[in-house]
NUFI-206022 format. One line per 8 residues: their letters; for each residue x, y, z of C-alpha. Coordinates in steps of 0.5 Angstrom, whole numbers, plus 500, padded with zeros to 3 digits. Layout:
! NUFI-206022
A = X/Y/Z  ...
! end
This chain:
! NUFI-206022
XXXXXXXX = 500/500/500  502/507/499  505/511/505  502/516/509  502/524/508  503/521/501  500/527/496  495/523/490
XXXXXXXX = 499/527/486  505/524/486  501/518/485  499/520/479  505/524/477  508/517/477  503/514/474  504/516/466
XXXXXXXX = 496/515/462  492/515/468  488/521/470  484/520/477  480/525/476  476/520/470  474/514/472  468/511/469
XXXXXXXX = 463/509/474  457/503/473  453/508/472  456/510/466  459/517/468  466/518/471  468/520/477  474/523/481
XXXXXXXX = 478/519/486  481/526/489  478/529/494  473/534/492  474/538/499  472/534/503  475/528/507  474/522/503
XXXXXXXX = 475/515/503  478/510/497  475/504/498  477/498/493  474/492/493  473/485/489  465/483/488  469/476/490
XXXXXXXX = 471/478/496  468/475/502  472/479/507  468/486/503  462/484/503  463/483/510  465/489/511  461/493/506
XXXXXXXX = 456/495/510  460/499/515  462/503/510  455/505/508  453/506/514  458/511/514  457/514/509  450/515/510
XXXXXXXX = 451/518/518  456/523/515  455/529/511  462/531/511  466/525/509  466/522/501  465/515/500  469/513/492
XXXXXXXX = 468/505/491  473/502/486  471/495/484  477/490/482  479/485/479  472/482/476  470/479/471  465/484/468
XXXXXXXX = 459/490/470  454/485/471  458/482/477  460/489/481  452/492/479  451/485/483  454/486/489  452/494/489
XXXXXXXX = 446/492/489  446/486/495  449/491/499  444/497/496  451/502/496  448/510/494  456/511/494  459/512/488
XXXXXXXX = 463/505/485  468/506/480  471/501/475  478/500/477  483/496/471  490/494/473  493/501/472  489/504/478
XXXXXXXX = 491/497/482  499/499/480  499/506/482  495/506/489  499/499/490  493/495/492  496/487/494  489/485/497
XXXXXXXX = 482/486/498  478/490/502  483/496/501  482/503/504  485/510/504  483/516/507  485/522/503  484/529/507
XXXXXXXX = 482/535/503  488/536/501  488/530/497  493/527/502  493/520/504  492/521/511  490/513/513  490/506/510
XXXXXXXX = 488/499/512  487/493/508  481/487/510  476/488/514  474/495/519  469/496/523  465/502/522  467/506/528
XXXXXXX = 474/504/525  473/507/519  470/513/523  477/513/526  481/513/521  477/520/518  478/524/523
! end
């Protein structure tokens, strides 16, 4: 996983050809992986994985008591949309899920399922954990 205090920039910077500013969406639309001046929390994830629909809920329910917090799912590692519209739908996610592919995998040094950061307003990495978070865990790592 990438370190703290790391600003996403240099994620990007480092990165050359991937623009996180436009990711497409299961929606059909795309969205920004910085933070849009707010604390925001990345959280990758495979419809597969057994640990992150275990914990998915936790951070719906965080999502949905926090005003000030943005919630950006990005699904990776599936066999197609039809699969990650399934577990968004199992779940019912109001956040917005992005389509991963391996160029984001690479650059956010994702190695395992459920994955997270927690970037600040400044679009700097303030937080990270991999497997499964307790609300309150998330919650914490947030603040």
């Amino acid at each position: 996983m990438l370190a703290t205090d790391t600003p996403l920039t240099e994620v990007v910077t480092a990165t050359q050809g991937l623009d996180i500013d436009k990711v497409p969406t299961l929606m059909g639309d795309t969205v920004s992986l910085n933070s849009q001046g707010k604390t925001t929390i990345l959280y990758f994830f495979a419809p597969w994985c057994q640990v992150c629909h275990a914990s998915i809920g936790n951070l719906q329910a965080l999502f949905q008591k926090n005003e000030n917090i943005d919630v950006v799912a990005i699904a990776m590692d599936y066999t197609g949309t039809k699969e990650v519209m399934g577990f968004t739908s199992q779940h019912q996610l109001t956040f917005p899920i992005a389509l991963g592919n391996e160029a984001i995998k690479h650059a956010f040094e994702i190695s395992g399922y459920p994955s997270y950061y927690v970037l600040n307003e400044e679009n700097v990495i303030i937080g990270k954990s991999m497997g499964y978070s307790s609300e309150l865990g998330l919650y914490l790592r947030s603040l």
